[in-house]
C-alpha positions in Angstrom: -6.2 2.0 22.2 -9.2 3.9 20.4 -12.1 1.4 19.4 -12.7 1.4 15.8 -15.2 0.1 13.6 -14.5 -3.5 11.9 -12.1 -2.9 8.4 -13.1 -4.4 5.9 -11.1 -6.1 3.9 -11.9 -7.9 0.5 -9.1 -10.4 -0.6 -10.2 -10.5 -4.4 -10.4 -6.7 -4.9 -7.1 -6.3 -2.9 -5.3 -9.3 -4.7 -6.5 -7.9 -8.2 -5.2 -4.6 -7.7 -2.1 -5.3 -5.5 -0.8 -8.5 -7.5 2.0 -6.8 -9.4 3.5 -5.5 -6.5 6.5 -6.7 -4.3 6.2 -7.3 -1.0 7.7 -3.9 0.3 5.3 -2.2 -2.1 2.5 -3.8 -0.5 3.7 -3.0 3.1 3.6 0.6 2.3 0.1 0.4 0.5 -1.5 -0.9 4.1 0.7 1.1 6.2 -1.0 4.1 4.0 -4.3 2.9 4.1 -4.3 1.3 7.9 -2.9 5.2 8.8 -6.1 6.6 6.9 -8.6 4.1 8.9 -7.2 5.1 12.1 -7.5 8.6 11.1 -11.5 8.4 10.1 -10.3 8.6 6.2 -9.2 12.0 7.3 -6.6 12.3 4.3 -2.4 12.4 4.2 -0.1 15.1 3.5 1.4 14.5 0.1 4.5 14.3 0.8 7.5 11.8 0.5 9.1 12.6 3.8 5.8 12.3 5.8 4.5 9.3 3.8 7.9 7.6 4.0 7.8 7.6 8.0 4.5 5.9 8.1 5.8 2.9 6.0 8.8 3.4 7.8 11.8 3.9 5.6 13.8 6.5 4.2 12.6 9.3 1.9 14.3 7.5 -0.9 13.4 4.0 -0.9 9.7 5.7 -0.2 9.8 7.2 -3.2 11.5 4.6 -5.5 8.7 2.4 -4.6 5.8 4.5 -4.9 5.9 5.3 -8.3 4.3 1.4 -8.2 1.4 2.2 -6.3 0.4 6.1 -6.3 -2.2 4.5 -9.0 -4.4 3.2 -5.9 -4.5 7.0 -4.3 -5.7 10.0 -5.6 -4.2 13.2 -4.9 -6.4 16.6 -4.3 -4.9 20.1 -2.6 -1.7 18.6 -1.6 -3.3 15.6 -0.1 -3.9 11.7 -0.5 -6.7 9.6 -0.6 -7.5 5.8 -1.0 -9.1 5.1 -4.2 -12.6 2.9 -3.5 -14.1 1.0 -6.5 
């Protein structure tokens, strides 16, 4: 196991911006953004298939569900990022 620097986490900011999602929702938002910290913020292929097997579940249910949250990533030359106030 690589050693990685402390993440951060702060529970207001993350409760204020997560609250209106379900559970499932939220699991994909931290699988997303765990998969960025363990890659140095290096950023994620946009794409369903791809993004779907990190929060591992199909293509579709990915896709349902991230119509809820693609508002806390930006998206630049076919690639994601996590949005930081």
């Amino acid at each position: 196991m690589k050693k990685l620097p402390l993440l951060q986490l702060w529970t207001s900011d993350e409760v204020a911006s997560t609250h209106l999602l379900n559970p499932f929702e939220l699991g994909c938002v931290f699988k997303l953004r765990f998969q960025l910290w363990e890659n140095n913020s290096i950023p994620l292929r946009d794409d369903d298939n791809y993004l779907a097997r990190i929060c591992n579940t199909t293509p579709k249910k990915f896709k349902s569900a991230r119509n809820n949250f693609d508002y806390l990533f930006e998206k630049k030359n076919g690639n994601i990022f996590h949005v930081s106030d």
